[in-house]
TIBAVEX-913944 format. One record per atom (N, C-alpha, C): y, z, x. Coordinates in pm, whole numbers, padded with zeros to 5 digits, always signed. Atoms other than C-alpha are relative to their C-alpha. Layout:
<sites>
YZX...
</sites>
This chain:
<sites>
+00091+00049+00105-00897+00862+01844-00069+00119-00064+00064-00177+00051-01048+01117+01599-00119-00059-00031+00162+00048-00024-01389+01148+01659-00071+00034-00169+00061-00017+00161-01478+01270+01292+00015-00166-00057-00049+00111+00062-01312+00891+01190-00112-00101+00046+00060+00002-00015-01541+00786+01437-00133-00035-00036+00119-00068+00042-01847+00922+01356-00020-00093-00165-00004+00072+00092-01811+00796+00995+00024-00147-00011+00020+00125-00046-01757+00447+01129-00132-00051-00033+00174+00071-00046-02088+00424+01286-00077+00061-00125+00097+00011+00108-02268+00586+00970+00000-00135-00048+00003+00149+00120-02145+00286+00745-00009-00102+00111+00037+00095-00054-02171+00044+01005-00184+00019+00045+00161-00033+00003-02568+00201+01051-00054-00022-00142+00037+00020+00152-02588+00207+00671-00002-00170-00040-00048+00165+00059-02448-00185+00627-00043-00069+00116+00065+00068-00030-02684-00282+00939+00090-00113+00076-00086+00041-00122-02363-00377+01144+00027+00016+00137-00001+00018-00122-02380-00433+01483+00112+00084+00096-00090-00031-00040-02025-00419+01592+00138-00017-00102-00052-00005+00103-01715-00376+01448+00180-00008+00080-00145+00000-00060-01337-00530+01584+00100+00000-00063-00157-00001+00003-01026-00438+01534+00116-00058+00037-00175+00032-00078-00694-00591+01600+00120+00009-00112-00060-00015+00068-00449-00661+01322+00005+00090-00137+00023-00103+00119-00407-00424+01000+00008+00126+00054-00007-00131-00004-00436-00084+00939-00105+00068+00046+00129-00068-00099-00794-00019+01069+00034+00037+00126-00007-00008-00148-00696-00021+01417+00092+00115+00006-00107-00116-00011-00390+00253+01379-00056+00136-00038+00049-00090+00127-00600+00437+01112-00142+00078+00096+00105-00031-00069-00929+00449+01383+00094+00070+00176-00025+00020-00131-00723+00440+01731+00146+00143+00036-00149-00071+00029-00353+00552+01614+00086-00099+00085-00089+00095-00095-00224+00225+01819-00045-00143-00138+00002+00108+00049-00100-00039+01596+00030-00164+00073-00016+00082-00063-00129-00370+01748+00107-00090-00024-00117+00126+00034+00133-00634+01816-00015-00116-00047-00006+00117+00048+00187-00938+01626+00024-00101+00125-00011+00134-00123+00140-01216+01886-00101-00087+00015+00058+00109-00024-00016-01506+02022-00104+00065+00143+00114-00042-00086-00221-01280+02262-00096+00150-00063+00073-00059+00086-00503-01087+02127-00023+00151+00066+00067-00151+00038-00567-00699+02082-00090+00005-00080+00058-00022+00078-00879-00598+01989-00117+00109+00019+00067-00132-00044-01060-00276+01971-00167-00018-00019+00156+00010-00014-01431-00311+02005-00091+00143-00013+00076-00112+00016-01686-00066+01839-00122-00094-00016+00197+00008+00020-02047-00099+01883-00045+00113-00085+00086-00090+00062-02285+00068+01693-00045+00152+00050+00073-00081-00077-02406+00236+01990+00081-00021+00163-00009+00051-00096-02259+00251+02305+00190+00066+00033-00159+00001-00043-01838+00313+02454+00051-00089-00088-00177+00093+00031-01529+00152+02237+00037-00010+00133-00174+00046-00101-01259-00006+02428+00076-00100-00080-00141+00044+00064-00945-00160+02348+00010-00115+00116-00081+00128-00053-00888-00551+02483+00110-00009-00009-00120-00058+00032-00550-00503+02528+00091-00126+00100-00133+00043-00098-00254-00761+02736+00001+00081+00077-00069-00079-00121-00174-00630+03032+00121+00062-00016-00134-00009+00038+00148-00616+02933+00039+00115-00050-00027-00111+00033+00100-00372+02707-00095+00109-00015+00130-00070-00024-00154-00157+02822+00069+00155+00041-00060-00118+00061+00085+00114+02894+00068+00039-00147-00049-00068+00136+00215+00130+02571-00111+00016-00102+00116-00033+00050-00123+00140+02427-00056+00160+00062+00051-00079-00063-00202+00447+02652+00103+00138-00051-00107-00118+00093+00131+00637+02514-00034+00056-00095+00036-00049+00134-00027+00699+02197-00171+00002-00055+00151-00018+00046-00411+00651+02193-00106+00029+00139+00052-00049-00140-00647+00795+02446-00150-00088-00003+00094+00128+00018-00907+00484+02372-00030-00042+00168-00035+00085-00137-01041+00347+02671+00014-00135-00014-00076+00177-00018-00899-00014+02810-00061-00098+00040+00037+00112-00109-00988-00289+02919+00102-00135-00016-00115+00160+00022-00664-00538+02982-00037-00109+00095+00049+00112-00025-00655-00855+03021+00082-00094+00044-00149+00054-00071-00434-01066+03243+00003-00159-00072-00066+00098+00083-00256-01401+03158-00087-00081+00048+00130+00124-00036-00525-01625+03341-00148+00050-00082+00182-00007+00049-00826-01471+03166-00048-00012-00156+00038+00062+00160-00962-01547+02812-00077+00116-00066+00029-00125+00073-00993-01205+02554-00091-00021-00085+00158+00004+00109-01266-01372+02330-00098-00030+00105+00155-00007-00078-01497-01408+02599+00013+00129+00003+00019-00161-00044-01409-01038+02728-00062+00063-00104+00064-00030+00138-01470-00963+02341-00146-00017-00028+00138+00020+00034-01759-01135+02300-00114+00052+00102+00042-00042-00064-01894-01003+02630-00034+00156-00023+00066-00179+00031-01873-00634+02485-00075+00019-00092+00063+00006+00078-01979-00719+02192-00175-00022+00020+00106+00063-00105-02284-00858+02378-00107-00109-00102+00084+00101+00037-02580-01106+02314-00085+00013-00111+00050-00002+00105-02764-00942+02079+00046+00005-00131-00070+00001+00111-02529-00867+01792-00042-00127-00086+00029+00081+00111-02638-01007+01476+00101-00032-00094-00095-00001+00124-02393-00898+01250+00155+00083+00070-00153-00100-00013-02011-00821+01336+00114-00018-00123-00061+00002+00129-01746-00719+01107+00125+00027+00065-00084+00025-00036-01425-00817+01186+00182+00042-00072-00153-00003+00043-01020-00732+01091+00036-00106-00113-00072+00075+00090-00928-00868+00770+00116-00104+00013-00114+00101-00039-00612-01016+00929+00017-00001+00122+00053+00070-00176-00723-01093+01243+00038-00195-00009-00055+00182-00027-00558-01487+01315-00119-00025-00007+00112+00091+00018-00781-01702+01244-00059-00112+00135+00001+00044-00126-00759-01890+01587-00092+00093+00078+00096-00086-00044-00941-01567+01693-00135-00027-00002+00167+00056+00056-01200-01620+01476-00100-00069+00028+00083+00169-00060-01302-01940+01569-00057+00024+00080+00056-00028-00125-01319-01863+01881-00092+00120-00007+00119-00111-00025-01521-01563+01832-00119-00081-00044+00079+00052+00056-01753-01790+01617-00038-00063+00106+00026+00087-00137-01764-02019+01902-00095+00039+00118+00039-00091-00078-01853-01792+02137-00105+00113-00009+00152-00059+00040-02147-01595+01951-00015-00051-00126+00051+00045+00109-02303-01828+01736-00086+00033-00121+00093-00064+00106-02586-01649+01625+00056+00106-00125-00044-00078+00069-02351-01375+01479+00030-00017-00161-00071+00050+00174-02275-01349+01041+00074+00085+00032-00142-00068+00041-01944-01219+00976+00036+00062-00136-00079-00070+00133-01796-00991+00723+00116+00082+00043-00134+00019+00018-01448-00879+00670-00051+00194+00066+00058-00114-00028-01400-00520+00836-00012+00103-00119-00035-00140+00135-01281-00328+00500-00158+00019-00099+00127-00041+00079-01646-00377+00399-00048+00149+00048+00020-00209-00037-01699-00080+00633+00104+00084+00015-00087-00109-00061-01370+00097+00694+00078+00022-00195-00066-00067+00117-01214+00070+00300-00056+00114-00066+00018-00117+00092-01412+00334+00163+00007+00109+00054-00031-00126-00086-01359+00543+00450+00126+00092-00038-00152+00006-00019-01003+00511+00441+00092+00019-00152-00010-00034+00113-00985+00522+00083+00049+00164-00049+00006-00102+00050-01029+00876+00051+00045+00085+00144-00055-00060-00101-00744+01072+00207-00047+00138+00024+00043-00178+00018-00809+01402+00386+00160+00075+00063-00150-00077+00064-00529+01674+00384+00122-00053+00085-00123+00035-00109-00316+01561+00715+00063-00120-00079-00057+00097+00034-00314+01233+00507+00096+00030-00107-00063-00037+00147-00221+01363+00145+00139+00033+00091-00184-00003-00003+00115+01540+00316+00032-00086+00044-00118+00129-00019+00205+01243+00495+00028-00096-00137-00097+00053+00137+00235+01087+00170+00088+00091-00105-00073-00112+00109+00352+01377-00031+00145-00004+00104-00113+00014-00037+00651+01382+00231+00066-00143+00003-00091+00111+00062+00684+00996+00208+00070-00018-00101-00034+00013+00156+00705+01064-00188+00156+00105+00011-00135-00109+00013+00949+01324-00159+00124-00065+00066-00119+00126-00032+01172+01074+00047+00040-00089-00108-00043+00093+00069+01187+00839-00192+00049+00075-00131-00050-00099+00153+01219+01074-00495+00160+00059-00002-00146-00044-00041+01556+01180-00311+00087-00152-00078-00103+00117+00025+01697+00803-00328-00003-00031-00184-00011-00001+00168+01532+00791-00707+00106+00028-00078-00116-00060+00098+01761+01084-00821+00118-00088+00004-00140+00060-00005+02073+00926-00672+00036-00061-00111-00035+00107+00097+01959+00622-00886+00042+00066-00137-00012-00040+00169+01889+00801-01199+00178+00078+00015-00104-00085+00041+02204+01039-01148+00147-00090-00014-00099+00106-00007+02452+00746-01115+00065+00002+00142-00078-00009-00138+02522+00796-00727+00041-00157+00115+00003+00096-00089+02447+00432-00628+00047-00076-00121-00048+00085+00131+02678+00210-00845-00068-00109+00009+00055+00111+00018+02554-00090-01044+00052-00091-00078-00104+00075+00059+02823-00216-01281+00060-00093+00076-00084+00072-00109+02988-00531-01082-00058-00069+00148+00097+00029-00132+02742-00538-00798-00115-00101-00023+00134+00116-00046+02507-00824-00647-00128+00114-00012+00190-00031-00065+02118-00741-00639+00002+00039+00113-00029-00007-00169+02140-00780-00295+00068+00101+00061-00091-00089-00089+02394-00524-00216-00020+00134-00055+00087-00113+00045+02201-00262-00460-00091+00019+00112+00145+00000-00007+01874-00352-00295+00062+00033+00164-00048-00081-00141+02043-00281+00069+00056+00128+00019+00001-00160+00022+02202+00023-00055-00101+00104-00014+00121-00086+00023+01871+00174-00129-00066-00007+00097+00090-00008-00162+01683+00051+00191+00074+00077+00084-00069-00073-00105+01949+00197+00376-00068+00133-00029+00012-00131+00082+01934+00526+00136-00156+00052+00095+00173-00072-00001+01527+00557+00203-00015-00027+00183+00021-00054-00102+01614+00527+00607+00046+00084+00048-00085-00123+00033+01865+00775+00558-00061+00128+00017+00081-00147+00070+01585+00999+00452-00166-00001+00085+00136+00021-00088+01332+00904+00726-00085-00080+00034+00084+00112-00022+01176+00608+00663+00012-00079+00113-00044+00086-00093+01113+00374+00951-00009-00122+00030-00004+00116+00108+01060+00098+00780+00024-00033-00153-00009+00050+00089+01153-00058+00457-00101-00069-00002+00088+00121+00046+00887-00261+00268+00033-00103-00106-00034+00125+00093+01051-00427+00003+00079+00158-00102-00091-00086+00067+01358-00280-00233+00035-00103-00097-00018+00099+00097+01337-00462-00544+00129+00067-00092-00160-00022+00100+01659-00497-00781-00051-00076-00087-00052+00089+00101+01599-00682-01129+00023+00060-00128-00109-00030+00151+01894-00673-01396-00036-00077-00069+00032+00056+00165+01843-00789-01741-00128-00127+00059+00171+00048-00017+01605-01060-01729-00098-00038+00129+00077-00022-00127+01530-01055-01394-00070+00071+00027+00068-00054+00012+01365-00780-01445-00114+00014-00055+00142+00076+00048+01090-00954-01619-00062-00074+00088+00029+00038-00134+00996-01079-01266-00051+00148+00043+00015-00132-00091+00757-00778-01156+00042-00025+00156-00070+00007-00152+00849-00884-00774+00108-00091+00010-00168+00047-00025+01219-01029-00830+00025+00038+00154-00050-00017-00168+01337-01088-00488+00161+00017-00072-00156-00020+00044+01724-00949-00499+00072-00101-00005-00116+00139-00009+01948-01221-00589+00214+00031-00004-00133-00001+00077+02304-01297-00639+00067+00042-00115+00008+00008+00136+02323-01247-00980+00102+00193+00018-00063-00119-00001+02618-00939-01057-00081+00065-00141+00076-00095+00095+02467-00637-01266+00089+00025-00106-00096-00039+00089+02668-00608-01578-00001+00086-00082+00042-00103+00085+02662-00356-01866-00079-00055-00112+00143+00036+00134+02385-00342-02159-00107-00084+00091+00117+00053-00040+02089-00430-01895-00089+00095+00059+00088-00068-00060+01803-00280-01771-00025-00080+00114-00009+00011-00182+01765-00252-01386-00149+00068-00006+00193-00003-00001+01383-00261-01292+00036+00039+00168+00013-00007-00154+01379-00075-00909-00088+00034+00034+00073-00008-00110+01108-00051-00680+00008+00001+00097-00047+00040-00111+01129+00043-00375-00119+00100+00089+00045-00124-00114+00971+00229-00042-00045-00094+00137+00009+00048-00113+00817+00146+00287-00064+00127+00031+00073-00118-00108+00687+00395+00609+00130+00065+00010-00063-00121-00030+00764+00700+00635-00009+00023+00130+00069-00016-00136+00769+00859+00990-00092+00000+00041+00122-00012-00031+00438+00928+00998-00088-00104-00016+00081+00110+00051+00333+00611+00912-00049-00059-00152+00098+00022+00137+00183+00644+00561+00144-00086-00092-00069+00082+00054+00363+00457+00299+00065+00102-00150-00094+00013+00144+00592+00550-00011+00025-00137-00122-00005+00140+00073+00631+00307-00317+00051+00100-00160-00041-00107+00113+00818+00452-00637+00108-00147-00077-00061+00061+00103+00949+00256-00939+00075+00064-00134-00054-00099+00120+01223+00392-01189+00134-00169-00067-00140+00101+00042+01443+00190-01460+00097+00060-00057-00121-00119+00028+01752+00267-01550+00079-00139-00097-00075+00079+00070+02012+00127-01847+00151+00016+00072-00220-00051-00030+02414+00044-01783+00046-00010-00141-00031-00028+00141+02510+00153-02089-00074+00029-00100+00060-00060+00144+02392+00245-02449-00129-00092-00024+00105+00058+00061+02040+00102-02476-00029-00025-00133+00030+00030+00136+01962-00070-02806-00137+00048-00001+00141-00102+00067+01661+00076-03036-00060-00027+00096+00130+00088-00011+01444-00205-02938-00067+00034+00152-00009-00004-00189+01461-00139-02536-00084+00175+00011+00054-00148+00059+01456+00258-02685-00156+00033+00019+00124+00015+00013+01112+00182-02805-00119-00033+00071+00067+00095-00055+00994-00054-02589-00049+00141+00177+00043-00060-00095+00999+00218-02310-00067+00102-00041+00072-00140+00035+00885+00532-02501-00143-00020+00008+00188+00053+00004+00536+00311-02548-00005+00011+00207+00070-00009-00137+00571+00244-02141+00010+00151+00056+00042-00143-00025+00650+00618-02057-00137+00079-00067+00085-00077+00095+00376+00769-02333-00122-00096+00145+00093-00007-00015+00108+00516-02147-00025+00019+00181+00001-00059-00087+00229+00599-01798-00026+00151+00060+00084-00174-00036+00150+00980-01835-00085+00004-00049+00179+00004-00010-00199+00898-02013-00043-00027+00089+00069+00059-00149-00264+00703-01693-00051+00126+00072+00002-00153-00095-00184+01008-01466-00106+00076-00090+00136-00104+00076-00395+01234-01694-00120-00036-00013+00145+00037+00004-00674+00996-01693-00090+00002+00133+00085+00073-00131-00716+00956-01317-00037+00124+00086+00038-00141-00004-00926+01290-01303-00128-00084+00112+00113+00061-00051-01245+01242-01055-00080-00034-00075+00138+00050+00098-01527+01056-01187+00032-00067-00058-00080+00071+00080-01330+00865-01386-00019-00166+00049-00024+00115-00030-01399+00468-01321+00114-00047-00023-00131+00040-00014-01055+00297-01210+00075-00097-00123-00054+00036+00116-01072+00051-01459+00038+00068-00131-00091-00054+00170-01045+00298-01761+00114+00063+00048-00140-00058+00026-00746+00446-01623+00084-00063+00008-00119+00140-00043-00593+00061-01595-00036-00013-00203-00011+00039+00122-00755+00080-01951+00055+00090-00141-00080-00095+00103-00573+00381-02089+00140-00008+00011-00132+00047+00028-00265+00244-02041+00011-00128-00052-00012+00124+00030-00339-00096-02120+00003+00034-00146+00043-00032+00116-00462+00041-02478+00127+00037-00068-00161-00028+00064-00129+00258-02533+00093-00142-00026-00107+00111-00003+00071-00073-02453+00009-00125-00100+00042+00117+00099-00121-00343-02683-00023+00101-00142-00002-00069+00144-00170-00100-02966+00172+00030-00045-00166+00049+00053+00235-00116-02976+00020-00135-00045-00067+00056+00004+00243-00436-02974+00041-00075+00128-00032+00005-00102+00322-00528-02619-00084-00054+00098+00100+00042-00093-00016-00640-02467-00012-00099+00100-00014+00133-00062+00129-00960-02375+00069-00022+00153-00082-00046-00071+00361-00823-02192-00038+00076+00145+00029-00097-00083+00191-00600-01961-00111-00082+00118+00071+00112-00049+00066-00858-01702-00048-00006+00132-00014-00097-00101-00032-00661-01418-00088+00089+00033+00078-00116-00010-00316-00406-01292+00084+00167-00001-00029-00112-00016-00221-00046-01333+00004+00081+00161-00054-00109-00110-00211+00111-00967-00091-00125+00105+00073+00072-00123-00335-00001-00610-00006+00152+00081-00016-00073-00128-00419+00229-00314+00076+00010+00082-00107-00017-00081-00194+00359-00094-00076+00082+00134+00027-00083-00171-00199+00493+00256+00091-00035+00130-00064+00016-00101-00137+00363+00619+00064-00192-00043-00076+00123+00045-00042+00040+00406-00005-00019-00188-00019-00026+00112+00110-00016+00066-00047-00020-00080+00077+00043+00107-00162-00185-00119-00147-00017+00110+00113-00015-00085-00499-00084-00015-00134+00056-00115+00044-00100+00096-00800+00051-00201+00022+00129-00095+00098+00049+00117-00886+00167-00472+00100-00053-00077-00114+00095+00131-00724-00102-00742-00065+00095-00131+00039-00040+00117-00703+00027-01052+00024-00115-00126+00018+00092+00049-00786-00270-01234-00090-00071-00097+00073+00040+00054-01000-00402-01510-00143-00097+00098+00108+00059-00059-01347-00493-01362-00045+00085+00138+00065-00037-00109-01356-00254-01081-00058+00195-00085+00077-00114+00024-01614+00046-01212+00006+00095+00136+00037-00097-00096-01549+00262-00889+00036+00134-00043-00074-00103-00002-01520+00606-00948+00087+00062+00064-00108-00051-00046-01204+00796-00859-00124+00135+00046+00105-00115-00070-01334+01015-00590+00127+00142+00054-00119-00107-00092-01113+01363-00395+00017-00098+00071-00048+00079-00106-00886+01216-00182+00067-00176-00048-00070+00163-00010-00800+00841-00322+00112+00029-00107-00175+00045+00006-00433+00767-00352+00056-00124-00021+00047+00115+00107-00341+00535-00591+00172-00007-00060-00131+00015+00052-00012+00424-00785-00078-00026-00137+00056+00022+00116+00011+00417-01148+00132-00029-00012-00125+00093+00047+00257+00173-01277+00004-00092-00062+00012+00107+00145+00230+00013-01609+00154-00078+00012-00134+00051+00054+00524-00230-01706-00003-00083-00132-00035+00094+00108+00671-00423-01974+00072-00108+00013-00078+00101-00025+00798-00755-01913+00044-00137-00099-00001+00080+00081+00990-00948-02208+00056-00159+00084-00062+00116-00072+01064-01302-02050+00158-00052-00044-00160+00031+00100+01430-01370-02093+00086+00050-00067-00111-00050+00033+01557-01072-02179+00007+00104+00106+00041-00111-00080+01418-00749-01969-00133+00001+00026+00178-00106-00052+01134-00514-01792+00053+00121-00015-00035-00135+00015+01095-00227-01769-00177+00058+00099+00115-00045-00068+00824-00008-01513+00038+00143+00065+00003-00109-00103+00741+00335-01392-00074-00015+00073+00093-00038-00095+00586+00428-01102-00042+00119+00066+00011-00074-00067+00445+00741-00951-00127-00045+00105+00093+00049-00085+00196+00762-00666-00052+00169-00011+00105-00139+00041-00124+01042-00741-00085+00009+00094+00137-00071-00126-00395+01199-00546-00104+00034-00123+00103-00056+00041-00726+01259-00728-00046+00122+00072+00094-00108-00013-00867+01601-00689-00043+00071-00084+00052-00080+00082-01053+01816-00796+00016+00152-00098-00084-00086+00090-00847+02014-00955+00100-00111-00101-00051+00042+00100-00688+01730-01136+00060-00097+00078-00121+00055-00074-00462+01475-01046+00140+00055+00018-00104-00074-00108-00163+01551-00801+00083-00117-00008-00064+00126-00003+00142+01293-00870+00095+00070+00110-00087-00083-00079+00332+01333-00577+00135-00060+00012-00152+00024+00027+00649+01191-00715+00091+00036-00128-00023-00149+00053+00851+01450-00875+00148-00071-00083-00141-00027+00083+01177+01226-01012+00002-00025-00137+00018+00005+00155+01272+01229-01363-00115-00152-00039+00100+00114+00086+01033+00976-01602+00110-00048-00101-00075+00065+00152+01309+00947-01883+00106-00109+00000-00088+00143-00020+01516+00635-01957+00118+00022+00016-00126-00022-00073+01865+00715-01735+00101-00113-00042-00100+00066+00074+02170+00568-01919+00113-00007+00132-00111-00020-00093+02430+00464-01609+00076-00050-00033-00142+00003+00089+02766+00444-01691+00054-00117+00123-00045+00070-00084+02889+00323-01340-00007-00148+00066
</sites>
């Protein structure tokens, strides 16, 4: 557990007048501990007080494999004994206020409610998103090497290495997950494929549907890298001779995808850099089209603070890692979307995905 991560815990939980603060499902617990918990019907859950020893409620079961990777202390819990009392027992009697795992089962819940009545609840990312928000350097390269993974499978796309003439969705969108474990990933998160108007579906699930010539192919793709952190990269590509209109239609989404990047300098509130691309896109013509926030946070999961979204005034601070990915989506004929993934600093923004931006004509 890194005690600096720590330490900044208990400020904002001293600052926001939080008691205690549990962990089990999500990215808090990996992000504080470095032990991601298992999906199951028996509960993990890491227990921080304000004041006082963490420990980790843990299965018995898997209490060595919790010990492989986080040096947390334990406290497991066998198959006759009940983990929301043990919970609520560390938590203890006085706790006023605990702040709990965003995706923590809800069966939990209850029972925690049950079990300390007096307690109010709030979600944990009230105290851990702004922590977590703002990467520090160990984090930035684990994404700069996720990005650079995926920027590999990009070129392929753009260079014509992964054919698309003749081919299912489906057997693109597995060619590329493969591709990005090829290159390290150890998970896939989703490998979107949509041809011609499927690609007016920002999250087209891959279908049947064969890719033919004269369409635009809308891909998205990434997942975890080894290290955990996440990758996410969007490039489109034509099969064949793009007409003007398509021509056009992207030069407006490239032009307001590199204002984005240039806007998302520190200090900068998130929404104007969702609103300097929005501006490029409706001053074409296109406003209708663009139906979608400009970026999300990235990190130890693929959509995380800070949104870059109309209505959120947060300033872009050093450290937050963010996607910028305007699209264009005509219904019924095409899309069209870039994506890079940036770092705010103070020296400027840092896009740490390096493959071409220009509209790739594939023949194959």
């Amino acid at each position: 557990m890194a005690a600096d991560r720590l330490a900044r815990v208990r400020a904002r939980m001293e600052e926001l007048g939080v008691d205690a603060l549990l962990l089990s499902l999500g990215a808090d617990l990996p992000w504080l501990t470095g032990y991601a918990a298992h999906e199951s019907e028996r509960l993990t859950m890491f227990v921080v007080p304000r004041d006082g020893d963490p420990a980790m409620v843990v299965p018995g079961l898997e209490a060595p494999k919790v010990a492989s990777v986080s040096t947390v202390a334990l406290r497991p819990w066998s198959e006759t004994e009940d983990p929301v009392k043990l919970v609520a027992a560390l938590v203890g009697p006085a706790a006023r206020s605990v702040a709990i795992s965003d995706r923590t089962w809800s069966t939990f819940l209850l029972g925690l409610q049950e079990a300390m009545p007096a307690v109010s609840w709030l979600a944990s990312s009230t105290v851990t998103s702004p922590l977590r928000a703002r990467k520090d350097a160990d984090e930035i390269e684990a994404l700069r090497r996720a990005a650079a993974a995926a920027d590999v499978v990009a070129a392929s796309l753009l260079g014509g290495e992964i054919p698309l003439i003749g081919r299912r969705e489906v057997d693109v969108s597995r060619e590329i997950a493969q591709r990005l474990r090829d290159e390290g990933h150890s998970r896939v998160g989703f490998s979107i494929v949509g041809s011609g108007p499927n690609g007016a579906s920002p999250h087209h699930d891959a279908s049947d549907k064969v890719i033919g010539e004269g369409e635009a192919i809308v891909c998205d793709f990434g997942g975890w890298f080894e290290g955990g952190y996440c990758s996410d990269i969007t490039r489109t590509v034509f099969t064949g001779d793009p007409p003007a209109e398509f021509v056009e239609l992207y030069e407006v989404l490239q032009r307001a995808q590199a204002a984005a990047v240039d806007a998302a300098v520190v200090g900068t509130p998130c929404e104007d850099v969702d609103g300097v691309a929005r501006t490029i896109i409706t001053d074409a013509g296109y406003g209708e089209y663009f139906i979608h926030r400009t970026g999300h946070g990235i990190g130890l999961e693929g959509h995380e603070h800070p949104y870059l979204v109309s209505g959120n005034d947060e300033p872009l601070a050093p450290g937050h890692a963010f996607s910028i990915e305007p699209g264009i989506y005509i219904p019924g004929r095409w899309g069209a979307r870039i994506e890079d993934i940036v770092v705010a600093t103070d020296a400027g923004p840092d896009s740490l995905n390096r493959a071409n931006h220009d509209l790739h004509v594939v023949e194959a």
